[in-house]
C-alpha positions in Angstrom: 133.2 87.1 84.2 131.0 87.9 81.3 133.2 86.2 79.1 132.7 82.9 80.9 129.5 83.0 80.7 128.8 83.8 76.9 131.9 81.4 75.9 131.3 78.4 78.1 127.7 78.6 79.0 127.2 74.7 79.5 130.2 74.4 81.7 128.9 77.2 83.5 126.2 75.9 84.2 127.5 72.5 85.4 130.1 73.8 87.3 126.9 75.8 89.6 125.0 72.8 90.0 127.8 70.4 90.9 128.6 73.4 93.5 125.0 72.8 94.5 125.4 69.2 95.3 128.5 69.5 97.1 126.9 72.1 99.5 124.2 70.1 101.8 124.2 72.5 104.3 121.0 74.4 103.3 119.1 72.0 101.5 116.5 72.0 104.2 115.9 75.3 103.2 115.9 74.5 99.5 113.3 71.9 99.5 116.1 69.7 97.6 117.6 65.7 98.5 121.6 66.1 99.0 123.2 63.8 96.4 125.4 60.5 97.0 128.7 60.8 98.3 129.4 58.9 96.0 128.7 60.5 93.2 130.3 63.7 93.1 133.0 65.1 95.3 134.9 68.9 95.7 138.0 67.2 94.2 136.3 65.9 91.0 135.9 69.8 90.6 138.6 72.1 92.0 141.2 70.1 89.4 143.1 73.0 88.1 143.4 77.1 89.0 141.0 77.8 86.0 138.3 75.5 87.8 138.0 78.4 90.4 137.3 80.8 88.1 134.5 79.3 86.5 132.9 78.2 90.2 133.3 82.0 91.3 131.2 82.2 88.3 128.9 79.9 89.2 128.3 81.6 92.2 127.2 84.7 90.3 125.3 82.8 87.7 122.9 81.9 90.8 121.7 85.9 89.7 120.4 85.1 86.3 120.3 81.1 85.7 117.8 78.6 86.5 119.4 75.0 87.2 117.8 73.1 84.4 116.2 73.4 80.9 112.6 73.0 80.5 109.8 73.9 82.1 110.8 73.2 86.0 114.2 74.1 88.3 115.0 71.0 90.1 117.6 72.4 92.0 114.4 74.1 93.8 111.9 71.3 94.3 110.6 71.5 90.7 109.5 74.6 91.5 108.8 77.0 87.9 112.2 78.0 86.1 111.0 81.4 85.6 109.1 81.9 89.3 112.4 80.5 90.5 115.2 83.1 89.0 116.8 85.5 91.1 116.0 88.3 89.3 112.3 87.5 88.3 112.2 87.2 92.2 113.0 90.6 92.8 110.0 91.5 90.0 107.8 89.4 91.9 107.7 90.4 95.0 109.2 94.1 94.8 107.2 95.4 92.0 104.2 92.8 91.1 103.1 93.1 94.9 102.8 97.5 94.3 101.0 99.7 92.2 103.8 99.7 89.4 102.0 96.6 87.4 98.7 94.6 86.7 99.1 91.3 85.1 96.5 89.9 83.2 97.3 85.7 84.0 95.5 85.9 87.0 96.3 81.7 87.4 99.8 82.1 86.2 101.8 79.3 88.7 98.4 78.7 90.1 97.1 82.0 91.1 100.3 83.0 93.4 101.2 86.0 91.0 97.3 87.3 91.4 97.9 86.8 95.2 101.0 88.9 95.6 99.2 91.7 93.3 95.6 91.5 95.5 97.7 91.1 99.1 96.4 87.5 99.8 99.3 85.9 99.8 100.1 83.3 102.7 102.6 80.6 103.4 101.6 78.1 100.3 102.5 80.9 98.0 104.6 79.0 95.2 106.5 82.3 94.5 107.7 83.0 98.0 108.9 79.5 98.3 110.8 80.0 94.8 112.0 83.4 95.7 113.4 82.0 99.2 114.8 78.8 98.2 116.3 80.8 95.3 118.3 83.5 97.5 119.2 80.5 100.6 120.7 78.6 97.0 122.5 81.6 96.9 124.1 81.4 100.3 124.8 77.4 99.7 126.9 78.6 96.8 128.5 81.0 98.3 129.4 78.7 101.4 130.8 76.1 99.8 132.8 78.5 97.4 134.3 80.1 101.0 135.1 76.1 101.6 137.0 75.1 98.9 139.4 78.2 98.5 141.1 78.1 102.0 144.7 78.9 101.6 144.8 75.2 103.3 142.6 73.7 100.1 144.7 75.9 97.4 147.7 74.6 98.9 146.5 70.9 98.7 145.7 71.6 95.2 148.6 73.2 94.4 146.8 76.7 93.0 149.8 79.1 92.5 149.8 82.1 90.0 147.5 84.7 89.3 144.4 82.7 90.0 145.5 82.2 93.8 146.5 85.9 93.7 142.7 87.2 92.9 141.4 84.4 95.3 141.4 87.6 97.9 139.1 89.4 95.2 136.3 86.3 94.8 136.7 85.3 98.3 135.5 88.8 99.2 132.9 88.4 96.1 131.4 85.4 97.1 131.0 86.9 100.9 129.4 89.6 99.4 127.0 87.6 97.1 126.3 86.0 100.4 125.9 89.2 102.2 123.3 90.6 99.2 121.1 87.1 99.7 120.9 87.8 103.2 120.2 91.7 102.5 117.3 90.4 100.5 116.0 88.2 103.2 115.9 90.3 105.5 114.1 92.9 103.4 111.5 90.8 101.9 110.9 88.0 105.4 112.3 89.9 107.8 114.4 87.1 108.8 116.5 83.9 107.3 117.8 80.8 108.5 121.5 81.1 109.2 124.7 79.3 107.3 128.1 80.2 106.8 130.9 78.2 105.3 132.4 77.6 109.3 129.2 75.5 109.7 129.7 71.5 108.6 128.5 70.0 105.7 125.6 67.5 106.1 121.7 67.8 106.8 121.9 71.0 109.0 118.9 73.5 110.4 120.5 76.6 110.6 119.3 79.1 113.7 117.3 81.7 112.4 118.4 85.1 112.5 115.7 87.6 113.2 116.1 91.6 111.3 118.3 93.3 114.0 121.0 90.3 113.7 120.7 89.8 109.8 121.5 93.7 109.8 124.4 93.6 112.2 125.7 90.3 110.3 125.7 92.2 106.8 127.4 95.7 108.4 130.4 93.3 110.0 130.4 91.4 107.0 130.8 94.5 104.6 132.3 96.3 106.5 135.3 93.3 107.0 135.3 92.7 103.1 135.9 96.2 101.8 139.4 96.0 101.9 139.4 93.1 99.8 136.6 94.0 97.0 138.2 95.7 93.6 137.7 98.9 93.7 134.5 100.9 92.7 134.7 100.5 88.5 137.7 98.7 88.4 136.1 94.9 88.6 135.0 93.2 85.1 131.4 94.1 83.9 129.1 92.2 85.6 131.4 91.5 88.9 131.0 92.9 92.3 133.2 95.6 93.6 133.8 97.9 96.6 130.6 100.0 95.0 128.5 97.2 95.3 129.1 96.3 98.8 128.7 100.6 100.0 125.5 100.6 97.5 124.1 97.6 100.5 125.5 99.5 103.3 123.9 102.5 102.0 120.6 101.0 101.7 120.6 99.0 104.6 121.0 102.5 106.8 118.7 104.3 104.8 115.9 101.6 105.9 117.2 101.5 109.3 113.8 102.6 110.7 111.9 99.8 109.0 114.8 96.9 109.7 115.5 98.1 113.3 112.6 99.6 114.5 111.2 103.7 115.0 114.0 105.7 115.9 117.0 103.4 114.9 117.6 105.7 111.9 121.1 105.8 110.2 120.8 109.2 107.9 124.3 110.1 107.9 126.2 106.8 107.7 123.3 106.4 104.6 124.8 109.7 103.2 128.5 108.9 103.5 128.5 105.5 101.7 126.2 107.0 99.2 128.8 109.8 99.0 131.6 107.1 98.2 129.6 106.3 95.4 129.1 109.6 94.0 133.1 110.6 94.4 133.7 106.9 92.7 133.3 108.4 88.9 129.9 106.8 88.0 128.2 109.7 85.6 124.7 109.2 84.5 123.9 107.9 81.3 123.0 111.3 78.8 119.8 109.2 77.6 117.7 107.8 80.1 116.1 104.8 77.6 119.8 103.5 76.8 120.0 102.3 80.6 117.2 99.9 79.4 118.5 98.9 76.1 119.9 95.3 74.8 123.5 96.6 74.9 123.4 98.4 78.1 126.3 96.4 79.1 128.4 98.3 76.5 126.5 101.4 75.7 126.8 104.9 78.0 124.5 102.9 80.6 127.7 101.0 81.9 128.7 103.9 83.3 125.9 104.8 85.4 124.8 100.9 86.5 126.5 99.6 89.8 126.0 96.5 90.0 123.0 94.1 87.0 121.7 91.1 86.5 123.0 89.9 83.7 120.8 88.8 80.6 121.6 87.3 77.6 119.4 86.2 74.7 121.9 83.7 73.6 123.3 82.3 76.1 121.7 83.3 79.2 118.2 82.4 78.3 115.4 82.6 81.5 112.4 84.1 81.7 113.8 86.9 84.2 112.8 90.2 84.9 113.7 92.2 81.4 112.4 89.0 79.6 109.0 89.6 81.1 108.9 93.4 81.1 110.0 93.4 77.4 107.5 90.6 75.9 104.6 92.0 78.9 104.7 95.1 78.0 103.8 94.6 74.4 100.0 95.6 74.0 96.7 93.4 72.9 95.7 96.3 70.8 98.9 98.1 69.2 101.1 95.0 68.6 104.4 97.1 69.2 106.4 94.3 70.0 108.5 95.3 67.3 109.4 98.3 68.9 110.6 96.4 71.9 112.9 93.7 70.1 110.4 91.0 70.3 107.8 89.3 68.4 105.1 92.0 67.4 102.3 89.9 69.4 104.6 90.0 72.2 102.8 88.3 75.1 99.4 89.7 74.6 99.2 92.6 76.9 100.1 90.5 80.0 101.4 93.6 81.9 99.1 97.0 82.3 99.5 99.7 84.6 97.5 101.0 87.5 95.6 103.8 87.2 97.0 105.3 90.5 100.6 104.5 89.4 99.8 106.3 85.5 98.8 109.7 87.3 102.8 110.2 88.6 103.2 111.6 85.2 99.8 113.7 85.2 100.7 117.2 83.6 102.1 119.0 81.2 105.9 118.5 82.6 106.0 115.1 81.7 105.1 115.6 78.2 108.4 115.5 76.8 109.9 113.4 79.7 111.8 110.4 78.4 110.4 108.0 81.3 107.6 108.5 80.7 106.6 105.6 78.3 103.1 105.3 78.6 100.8 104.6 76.1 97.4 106.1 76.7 95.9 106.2 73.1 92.9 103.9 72.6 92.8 102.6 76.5 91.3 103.7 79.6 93.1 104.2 83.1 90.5 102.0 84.5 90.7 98.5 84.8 87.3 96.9 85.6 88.0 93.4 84.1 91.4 92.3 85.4 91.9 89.5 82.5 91.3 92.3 79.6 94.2 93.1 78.2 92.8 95.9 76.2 92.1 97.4 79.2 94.6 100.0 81.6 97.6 101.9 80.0 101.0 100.1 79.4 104.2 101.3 78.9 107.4 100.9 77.5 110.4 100.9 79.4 112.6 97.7 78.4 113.3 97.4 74.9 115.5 94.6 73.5 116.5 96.7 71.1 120.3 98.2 70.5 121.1 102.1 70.8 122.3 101.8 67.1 118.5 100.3 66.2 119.6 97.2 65.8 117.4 93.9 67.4 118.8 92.4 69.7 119.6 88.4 69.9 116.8 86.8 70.2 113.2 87.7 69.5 111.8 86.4 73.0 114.8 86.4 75.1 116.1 89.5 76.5 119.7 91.1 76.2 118.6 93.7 78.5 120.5 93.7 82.0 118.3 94.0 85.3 119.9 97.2 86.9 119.5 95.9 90.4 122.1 99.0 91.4 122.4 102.4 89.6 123.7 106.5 90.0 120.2 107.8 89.4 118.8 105.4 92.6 122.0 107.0 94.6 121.3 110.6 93.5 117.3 110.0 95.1 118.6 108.5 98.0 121.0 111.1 98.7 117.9 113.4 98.6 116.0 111.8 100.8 118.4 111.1 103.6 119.5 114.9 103.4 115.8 115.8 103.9 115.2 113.2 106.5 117.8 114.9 109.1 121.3 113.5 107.7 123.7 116.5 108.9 126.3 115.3 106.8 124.3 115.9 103.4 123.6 119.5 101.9 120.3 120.5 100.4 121.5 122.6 97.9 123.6 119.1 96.3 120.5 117.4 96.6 118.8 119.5 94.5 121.3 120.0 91.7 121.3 116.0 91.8 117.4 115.8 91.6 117.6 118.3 88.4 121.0 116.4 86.5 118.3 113.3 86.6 115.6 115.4 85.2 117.0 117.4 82.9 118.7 114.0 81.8 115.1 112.9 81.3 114.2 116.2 79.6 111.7 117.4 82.5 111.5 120.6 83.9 113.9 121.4 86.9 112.5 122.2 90.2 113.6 124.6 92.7 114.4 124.1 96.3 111.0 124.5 98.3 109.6 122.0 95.6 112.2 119.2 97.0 109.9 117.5 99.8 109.6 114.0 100.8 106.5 113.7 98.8 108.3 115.0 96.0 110.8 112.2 96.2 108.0 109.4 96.9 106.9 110.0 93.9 110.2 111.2 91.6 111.5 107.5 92.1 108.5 106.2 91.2 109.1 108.3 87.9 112.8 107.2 87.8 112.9 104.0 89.3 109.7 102.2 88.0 110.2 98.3 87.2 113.4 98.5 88.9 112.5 96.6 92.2 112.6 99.5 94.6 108.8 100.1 95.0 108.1 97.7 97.3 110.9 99.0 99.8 110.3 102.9 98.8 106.1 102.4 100.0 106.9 100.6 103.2 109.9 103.1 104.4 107.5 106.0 103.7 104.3 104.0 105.2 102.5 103.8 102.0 102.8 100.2 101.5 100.1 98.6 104.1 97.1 100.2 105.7 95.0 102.9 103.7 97.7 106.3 103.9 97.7 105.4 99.8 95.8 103.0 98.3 95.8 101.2 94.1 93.5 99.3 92.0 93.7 95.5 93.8 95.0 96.1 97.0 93.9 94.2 99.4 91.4 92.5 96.6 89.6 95.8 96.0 89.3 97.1 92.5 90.0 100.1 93.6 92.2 99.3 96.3 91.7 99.5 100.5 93.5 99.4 103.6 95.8 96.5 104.9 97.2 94.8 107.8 100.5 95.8 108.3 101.9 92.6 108.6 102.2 92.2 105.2 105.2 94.8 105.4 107.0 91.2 105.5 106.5 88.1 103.6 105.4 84.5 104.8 108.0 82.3 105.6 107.2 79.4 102.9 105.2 76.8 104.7 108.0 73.3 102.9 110.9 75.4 104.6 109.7 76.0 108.1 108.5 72.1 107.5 112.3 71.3 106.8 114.1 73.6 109.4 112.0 73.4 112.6 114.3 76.3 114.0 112.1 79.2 111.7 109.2 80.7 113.0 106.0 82.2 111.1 105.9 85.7 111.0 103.4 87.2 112.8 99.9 87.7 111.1 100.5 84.6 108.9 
């Protein structure tokens, strides 16, 4: 799958969009026009068996492409071809909405980034709109893939040979691409407009689907795919497998309480898909910085990541997550850009830290502890004028630089993959289920797992009446930070909203105060509720 992107990059990106435009279903919910019939039809592109592997890919480069070059994505209403990526999605709204980051453009895509990081954001927010037309683009792809590779359609076409034997495989792929967009919904807007490929092509307002039946949907869904997903490790780099589809199911039961409601928890199912991963041979990479390295993709890190988002200075050029966290974290006073893979001026200091956020590595422990990248010299914790870059600690986490030293392909352009899925996330989650009441997990396990991923990180080990849920809280924000958990992790352990824990610029504050917790879920985009009359606001907005 890889391969077909770096080698045929155009074609790749043609075949996605003319995907796109065969697939009207959900263009209500993309904020997009459907294209003459005329123009383009599903024959013009399922010619040959090798046509099917590039729109399988197409499916997947939904993850880390924007539709156009230049400054806009007009597959999503124009919207900004950076806001819009799937990826620099999760960023936005997982991490940039926590105490994990500060960024300095407080107008950047007029003011909605500042609004996500000061909890004002409402309905008109440009970035929830790109984020949800992005992941219900995802579902359109994915639909229309399921269409065209009926054994009715392959027969038509006369697809024979080992193409139309791995259709099983990306059949079950693209169902679980599908599945993963609609896990994403349903974490970040708590419900979705609903489309599968069984629904007919044409101007259609799909019935929403509220939490409880986007969570039942995705555990039938995974659940009926397994069988047909490669197995865990056995898929090309970059492709879904059976690991992928447990690492959902996994998280989807650890969060049962938050998706479901109070007492709805799923501890031991939690525990026994994340247990499938563990017995699956992932191993942790020996050095914690080569998971976030331009050739993580082929360094010890492929080992221990489940499932990226693929980046690519060459020929996956976006402005996604490791793009931004590479050329952000570079800082208006040290100009270590160079040490990062990118130009020494970087982007000025356009990401910072929190003050609250810089304290999880307080102490003498976490002197010597790889993760902890923070650069402290010549800066204060405090950040009293938002649009100072010189001001707040930053860090360095991404670098776009090779394990051999060598810089990667491009000096703006990350190689870096996003690793949306990984061991050391399984290991913490293993943890905390076992300490949350999952019978089926063992303390003792838990604890040699918490030490492998600190004395990986060269940290002190702890001993068992140190392994609380406050401990873990705060060991994934040391293990996990700019990975797009934070959001999730605050809200599952009631941190997120009201004032239990509060960060410079929540809820507008400098230092940070309570919040309604209605902002535990996004708004639903104001231009797609106007284009499906079936969603409803969530309440508060």
């Amino acid at each position: 799958m890889i391969n077909i992107m770096k080698k045929n990059y155009m074609q790749y990106v043609v075949i996605m969009l003319l995907l796109a435009f065969t697939s009207v279903a959900c263009t209500s919910d993309l904020d997009q026009s459907p294209q003459d019939d005329d123009e383009f039809t599903a024959e013009d592109l399922f010619v040959n068996a090798e046509a099917y592997q590039q729109a399988i890919a197409g499916v997947y480069g939904n993850l880390s492409l924007t539709g156009v070059n230049g400054p806009t994505d007009s597959n999503l209403g124009d919207i900004d071809a950076g806001t819009s990526q799937y990826g620099r999605g999760i960023m936005n709204l997982q991490i940039f909405t926590t105490d994990e980051i500060v960024w300095t453009y407080i107008n950047d895509e007029g003011g909605s980034l500042h609004d996500l990081q000061t909890s004002t954001w409402n309905s008109s927010n440009s970035i929830l709109r790109g984020m949800y037309s992005r992941v219900m683009f995802s579902v359109a792809l994915s639909n229309e893939f399921l269409r065209q590779s009926t054994d009715a359609r392959l027969d038509e076409r006369g697809i024979t040979g080992d193409i139309r034997n791995q259709m099983p495989a990306y059949r079950a792929e693209a169902r679980l691409l599908r599945a993963m967009a609609y896990y994403h919904m349903m974490d970040l807007f708590g419900k979705a407009a609903f489309y599968t490929e069984n629904d007919p092509v044409g101007n259609l307002a799909g019935p929403e689907y509220d939490r409880t039946q986007l969570f039942n949907f995705l555990e039938e869904e995974l659940l009926a795919i397994e069988s047909d997903l490669v197995d865990a490790r056995q898929n090309e780099y970059g492709r879904a497998d059976k690991a992928v589809a447990w690492m959902i199911l996994a998280k989807m039961y650890l969060n049962a309480d938050v998706y479901l409601g109070a007492g709805q928890n799923r501890y031991n199912d939690s525990i026994e898909y994340l247990n499938r991963i563990i017995n699956a041979g992932y191993t942790l990479a020996p050095t914690y910085k080569d998971l976030f390295r331009g050739d993580n993709n082929t360094n010890a890190a492929r080992n221990e990541i489940i499932f990226p988002i693929v980046a690519d200075g060459q020929f996956v050029q976006n402005f996604g997550p490791t793009t931004v966290m590479t050329n952000g974290a570079v800082g208006s006073i040290e100009q270590n850009g160079v040490n990062l893979g990118v130009s020494a001026g970087g982007w000025g200091g356009a990401i910072r830290l929190t003050p609250q956020f810089a304290t999880k590595f307080d102490g003498t422990e976490f002197n010597n502890d790889q993760r902890n990248t923070i650069i402290k010299d010549g800066r204060t914790a405090e950040i009293n004028d938002i649009i100072n870059p010189a001001e707040g600690y930053i860090l360095e986490k991404y670098t776009n630089v090779k394990t051999d030293g060598s810089q990667g392909s491009d000096l703006t352009f990350s190689d870096v993959d996003f690793p949306m899925f990984r061991l050391g996330d399984v290991y913490l989650m293993y943890a905390e289920a076992t300490l949350r009441g999952g019978n089926n997990g063992d303390l003792g396990t838990a604890l040699t797992y918490i030490n492998d991923l600190r004395t990986r990180a060269n940290s002190i080990t702890i001993a068992s009446n140190d392994l609380t849920l406050d401990f873990i809280i705060d060991e994934r924000a040391r293990e996990l930070y700019w990975e797009g958990h934070r959001r999730q992790d605050l809200i599952r352990f009631g941190l997120f909203t009201g004032g239990a824990y509060n960060w410079a610029l929540k809820g507008n504050s400098s230092n940070g105060i309570s919040t309604p917790s209605h902002l535990n879920v996004f708004a639903i985009p104001d231009a797609s509720r106007a284009a499906n009359g079936n969603l409803s606001q969530n309440v508060g907005y």
